[in-house]
LUMNULUM-412584 format. One record per residue (C-alpha): y, x, z. Coordinates in nm, 2 decimals. Example, Ala and Ser with C-alpha at 12.3 -4.5 7.8 and 13.67 -1.06 7.14 Angstrom:
residues 2
ATOM       py       px       pz
ATOM    -0.45     1.23     0.78
ATOM    -0.11     1.37     0.71
This chain:
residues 282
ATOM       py       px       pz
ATOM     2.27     8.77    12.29
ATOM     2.38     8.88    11.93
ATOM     2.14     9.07    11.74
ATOM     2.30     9.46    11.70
ATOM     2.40     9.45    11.40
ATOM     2.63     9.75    11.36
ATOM     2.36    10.00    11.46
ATOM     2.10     9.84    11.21
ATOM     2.33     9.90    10.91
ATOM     2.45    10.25    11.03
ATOM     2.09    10.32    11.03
ATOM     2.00    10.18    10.68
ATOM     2.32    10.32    10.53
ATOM     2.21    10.73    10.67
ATOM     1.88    10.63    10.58
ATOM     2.00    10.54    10.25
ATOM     2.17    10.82    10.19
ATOM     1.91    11.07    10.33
ATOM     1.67    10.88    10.07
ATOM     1.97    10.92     9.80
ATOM     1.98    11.32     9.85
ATOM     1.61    11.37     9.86
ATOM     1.63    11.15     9.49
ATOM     1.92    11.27     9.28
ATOM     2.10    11.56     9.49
ATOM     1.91    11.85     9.26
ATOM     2.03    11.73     8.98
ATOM     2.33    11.61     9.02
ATOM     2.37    12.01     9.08
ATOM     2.18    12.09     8.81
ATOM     2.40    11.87     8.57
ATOM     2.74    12.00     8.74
ATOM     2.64    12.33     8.71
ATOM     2.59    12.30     8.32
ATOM     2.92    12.17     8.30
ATOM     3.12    12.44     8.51
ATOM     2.93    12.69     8.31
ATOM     3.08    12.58     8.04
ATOM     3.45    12.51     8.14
ATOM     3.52    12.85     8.42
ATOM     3.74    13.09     8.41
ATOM     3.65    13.34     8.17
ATOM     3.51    13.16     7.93
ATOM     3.69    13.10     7.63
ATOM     3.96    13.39     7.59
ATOM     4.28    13.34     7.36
ATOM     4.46    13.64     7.23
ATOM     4.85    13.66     7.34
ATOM     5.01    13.86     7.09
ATOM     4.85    14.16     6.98
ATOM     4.78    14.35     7.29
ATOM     4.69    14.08     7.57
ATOM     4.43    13.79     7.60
ATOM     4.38    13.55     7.83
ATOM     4.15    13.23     8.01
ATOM     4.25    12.95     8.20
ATOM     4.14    12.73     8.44
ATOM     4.30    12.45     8.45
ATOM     4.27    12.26     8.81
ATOM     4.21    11.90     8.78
ATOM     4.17    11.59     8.99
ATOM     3.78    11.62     9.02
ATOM     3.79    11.96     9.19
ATOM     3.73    12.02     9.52
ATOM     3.98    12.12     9.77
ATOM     4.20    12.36     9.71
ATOM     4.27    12.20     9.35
ATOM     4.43    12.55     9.22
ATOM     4.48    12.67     8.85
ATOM     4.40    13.02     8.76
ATOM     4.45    13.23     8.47
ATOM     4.28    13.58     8.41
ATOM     4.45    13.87     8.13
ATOM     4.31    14.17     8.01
ATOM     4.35    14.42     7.80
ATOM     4.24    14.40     7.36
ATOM     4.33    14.75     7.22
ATOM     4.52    14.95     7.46
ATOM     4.63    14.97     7.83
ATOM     4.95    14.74     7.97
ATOM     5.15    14.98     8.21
ATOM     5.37    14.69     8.29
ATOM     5.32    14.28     8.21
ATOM     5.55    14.00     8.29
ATOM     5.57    13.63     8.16
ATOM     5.62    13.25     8.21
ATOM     5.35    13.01     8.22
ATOM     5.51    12.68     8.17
ATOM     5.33    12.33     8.22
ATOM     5.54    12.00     8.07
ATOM     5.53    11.65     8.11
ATOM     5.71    11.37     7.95
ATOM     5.92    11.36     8.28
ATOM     5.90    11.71     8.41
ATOM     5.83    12.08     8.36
ATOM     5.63    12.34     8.58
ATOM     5.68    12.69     8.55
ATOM     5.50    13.01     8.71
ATOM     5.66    13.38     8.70
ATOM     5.35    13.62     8.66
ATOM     5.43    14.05     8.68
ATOM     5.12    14.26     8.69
ATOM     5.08    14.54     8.64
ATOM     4.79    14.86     8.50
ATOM     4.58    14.59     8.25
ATOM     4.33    14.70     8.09
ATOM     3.95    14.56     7.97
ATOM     3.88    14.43     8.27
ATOM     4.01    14.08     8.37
ATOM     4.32    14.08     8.64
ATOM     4.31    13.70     8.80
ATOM     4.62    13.54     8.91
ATOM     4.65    13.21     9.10
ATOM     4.92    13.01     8.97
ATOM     5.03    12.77     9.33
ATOM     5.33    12.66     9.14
ATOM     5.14    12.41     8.84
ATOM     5.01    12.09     8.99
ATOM     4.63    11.99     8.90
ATOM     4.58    11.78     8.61
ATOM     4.57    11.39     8.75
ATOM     4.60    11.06     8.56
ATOM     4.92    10.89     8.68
ATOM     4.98    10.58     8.50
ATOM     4.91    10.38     8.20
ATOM     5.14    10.07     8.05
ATOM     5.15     9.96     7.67
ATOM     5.49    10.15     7.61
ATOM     5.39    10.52     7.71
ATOM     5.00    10.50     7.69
ATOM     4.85    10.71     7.96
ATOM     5.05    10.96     8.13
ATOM     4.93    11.29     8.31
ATOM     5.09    11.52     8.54
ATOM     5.13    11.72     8.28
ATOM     4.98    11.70     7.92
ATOM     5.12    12.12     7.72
ATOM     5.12    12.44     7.83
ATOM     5.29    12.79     7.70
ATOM     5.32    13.11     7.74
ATOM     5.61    13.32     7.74
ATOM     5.62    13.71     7.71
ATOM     5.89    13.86     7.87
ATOM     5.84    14.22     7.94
ATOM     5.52    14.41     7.77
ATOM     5.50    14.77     7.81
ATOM     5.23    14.99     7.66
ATOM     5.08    15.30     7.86
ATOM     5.20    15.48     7.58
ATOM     5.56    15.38     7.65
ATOM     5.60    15.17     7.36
ATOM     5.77    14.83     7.49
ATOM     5.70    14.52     7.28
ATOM     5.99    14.28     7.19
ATOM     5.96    13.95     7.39
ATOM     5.76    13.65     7.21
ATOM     5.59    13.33     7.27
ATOM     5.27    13.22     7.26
ATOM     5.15    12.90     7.07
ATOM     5.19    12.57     7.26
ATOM     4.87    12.44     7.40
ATOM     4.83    12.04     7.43
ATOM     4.53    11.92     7.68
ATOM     4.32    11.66     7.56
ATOM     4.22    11.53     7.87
ATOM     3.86    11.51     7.80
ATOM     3.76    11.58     8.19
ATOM     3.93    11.21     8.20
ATOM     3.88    11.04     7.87
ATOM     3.53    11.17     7.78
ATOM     3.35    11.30     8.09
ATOM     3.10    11.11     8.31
ATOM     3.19    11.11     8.69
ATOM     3.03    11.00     8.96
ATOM     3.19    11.02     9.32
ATOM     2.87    11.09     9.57
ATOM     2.81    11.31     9.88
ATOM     3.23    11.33     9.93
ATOM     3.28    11.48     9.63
ATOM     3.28    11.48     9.26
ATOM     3.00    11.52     9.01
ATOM     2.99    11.59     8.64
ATOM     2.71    11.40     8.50
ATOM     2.76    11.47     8.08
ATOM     2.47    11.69     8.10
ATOM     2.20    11.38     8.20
ATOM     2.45    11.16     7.97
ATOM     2.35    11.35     7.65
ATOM     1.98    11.38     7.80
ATOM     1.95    11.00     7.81
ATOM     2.14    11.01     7.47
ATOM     1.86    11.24     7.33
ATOM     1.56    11.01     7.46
ATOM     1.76    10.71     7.26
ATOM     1.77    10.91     6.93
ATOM     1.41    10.97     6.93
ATOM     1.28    10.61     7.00
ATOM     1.57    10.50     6.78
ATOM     1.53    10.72     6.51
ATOM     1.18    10.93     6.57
ATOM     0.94    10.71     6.72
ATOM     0.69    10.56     6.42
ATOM     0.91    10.73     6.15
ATOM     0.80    10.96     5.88
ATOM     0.88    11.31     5.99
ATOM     0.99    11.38     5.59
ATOM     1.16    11.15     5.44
ATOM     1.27    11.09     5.09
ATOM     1.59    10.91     5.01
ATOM     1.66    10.67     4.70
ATOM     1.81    10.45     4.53
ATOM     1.70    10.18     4.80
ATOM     1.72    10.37     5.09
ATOM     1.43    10.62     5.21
ATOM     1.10    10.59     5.05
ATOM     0.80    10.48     5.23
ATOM     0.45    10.47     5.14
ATOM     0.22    10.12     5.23
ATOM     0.09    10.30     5.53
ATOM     0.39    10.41     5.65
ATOM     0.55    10.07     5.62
ATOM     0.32     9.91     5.81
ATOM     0.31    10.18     6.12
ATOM     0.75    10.16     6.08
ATOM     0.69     9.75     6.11
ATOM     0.46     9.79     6.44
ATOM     0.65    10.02     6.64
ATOM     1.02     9.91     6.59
ATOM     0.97     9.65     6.87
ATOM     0.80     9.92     7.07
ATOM     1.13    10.14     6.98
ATOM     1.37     9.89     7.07
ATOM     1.22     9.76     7.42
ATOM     1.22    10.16     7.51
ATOM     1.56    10.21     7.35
ATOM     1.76     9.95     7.59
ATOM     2.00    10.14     7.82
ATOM     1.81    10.06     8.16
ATOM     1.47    10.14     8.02
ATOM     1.64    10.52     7.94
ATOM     1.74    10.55     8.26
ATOM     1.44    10.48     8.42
ATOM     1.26    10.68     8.18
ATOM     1.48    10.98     8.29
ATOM     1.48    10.95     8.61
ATOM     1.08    10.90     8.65
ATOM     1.02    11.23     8.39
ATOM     1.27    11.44     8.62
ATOM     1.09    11.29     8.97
ATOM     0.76    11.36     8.87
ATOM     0.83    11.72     8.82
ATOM     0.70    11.76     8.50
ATOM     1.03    11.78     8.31
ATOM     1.35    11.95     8.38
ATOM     1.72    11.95     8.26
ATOM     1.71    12.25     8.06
ATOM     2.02    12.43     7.95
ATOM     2.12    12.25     7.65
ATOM     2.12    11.94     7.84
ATOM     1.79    11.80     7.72
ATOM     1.45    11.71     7.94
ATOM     1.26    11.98     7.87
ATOM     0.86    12.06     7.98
ATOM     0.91    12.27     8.29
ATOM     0.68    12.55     8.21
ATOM     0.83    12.58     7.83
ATOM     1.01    12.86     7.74
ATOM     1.40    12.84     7.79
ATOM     1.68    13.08     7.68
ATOM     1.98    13.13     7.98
ATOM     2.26    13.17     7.75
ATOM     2.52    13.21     8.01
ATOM     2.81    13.43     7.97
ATOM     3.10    13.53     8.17
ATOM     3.37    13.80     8.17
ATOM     3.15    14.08     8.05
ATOM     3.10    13.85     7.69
ATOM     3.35    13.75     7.47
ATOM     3.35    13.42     7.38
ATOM     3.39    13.37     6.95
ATOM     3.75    13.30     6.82
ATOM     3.89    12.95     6.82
């Protein structure tokens, strides 16, 4: 008789995964959340003319289903009795284009889902064309802007937007759970915990530069000379990550929101904002 197995693995693999949850599922959460607090709709606001602002959300391959773009408009100085325009998405092969009429804007934010722009998703990359997109500028396009007061504006066009693909080119990703997970926010935690034993650890907290570089007394010298190999062994890239990973598990630290470890029972500032904030100018 053959020994089962298929049923052995299928019970590793759950068992596995189960142990995987328990182990990273929190923050995995925690990190994504610091991310889409940073990138959702309402946001970053960017004045249309002189009468209308507006966010976007741009939908991108990494979203859950439905991947769907949205874009929200309000009001700056007066009501909008009656708003229409084009938002058009372009590629190097093709253009997108979604007809938006609302109408009674004012200060707070009207939403509209935009079903004719595809998500962003990488399509191809050769050495003639680079990497190509589904689509890489946007614009808008004012057709119709009429004033409470009556007074119509002329029609104009907003600047040209061009992405920069940094959910792609930038971004940590990790597929997990049937799904995708932003992980910047533990990237820059594990970056942090390299610049200290690279650059804190054993190093004078004030230092002097000179001619020759920073100056040192004897006493420091010698402390710098015994805990650079200290600094270096705790500096490799697997050390980090245990290092993160075993501060997070044993409860002690936590991913705080500027995406640093942090002593859980320090004091933290929640500087999340939505659509009752504006965000500053850009």
């Amino acid at each position: 008789m053959s020994p089962p197995i298929g049923p052995a693995i299928k019970i590793v693999r759950w068992a596995w995964g189960q142990l995987t949850k328990v182990l990273f599922l929190r923050t995995f959460r925690r990190a994504h959340g610091l991310w889409a607090k940073l990138h959702r709709l309402g946001i970053h606001w960017d004045a249309c003319g002189e009468y209308l602002e507006y966010s976007v959300y741009l939908a991108q391959f990494t979203d859950p289903e439905p991947r769907i773009s949205r874009i929200a408009f309000r009001a700056l100085h007066e009501d909008i009795q009656e708003l229409t325009l084009f938002f058009e998405a372009e590629s190097a092969s093709a253009r997108f284009q979604e007809r938006i009429e609302i109408r009674n804007v004012n200060k707070k934010p009207i939403v509209w889902i935009m079903t004719n722009v595809p998500h962003q998703d990488f399509l191809r990359s050769n050495e003639c064309t680079g990497l190509q997109f589904s689509w890489d500028t946007y614009r808008i396009s004012v057709t119709r802007l009429k004033l409470k007061n009556g007074y119509e504006v002329d029609p104009f066009n907003a600047l040209t937007c061009h992405l920069t693909h940094t959910w792609f080119l930038n971004s940590t990703w990790k597929w997990k759970w049937k799904r995708f997970w932003n992980l910047d926010a533990i990237q820059w935690a594990k970056t942090r915990l390299f610049e200290y034993w690279h650059f804190g650890f054993g190093m004078p907290a004030i230092r002097i530069f000179g001619p020759n570089g920073f100056e040192v007394t004897t006493v420091q010298r010698l402390l710098i000379s015994a805990t650079r190999p200290i600094a270096w062994v705790m500096s490799r890239n697997w050390v980090i990550t245990f290092q993160f990973w075993i501060a997070i598990w044993s409860g002690l630290y936590v991913l705080n929101d500027e995406s640093e470890l942090q002593w859980r029972w320090a004091k933290s500032v929640n500087n999340s904002e939505g659509f009752h904030k504006r965000s500053p100018e850009r």
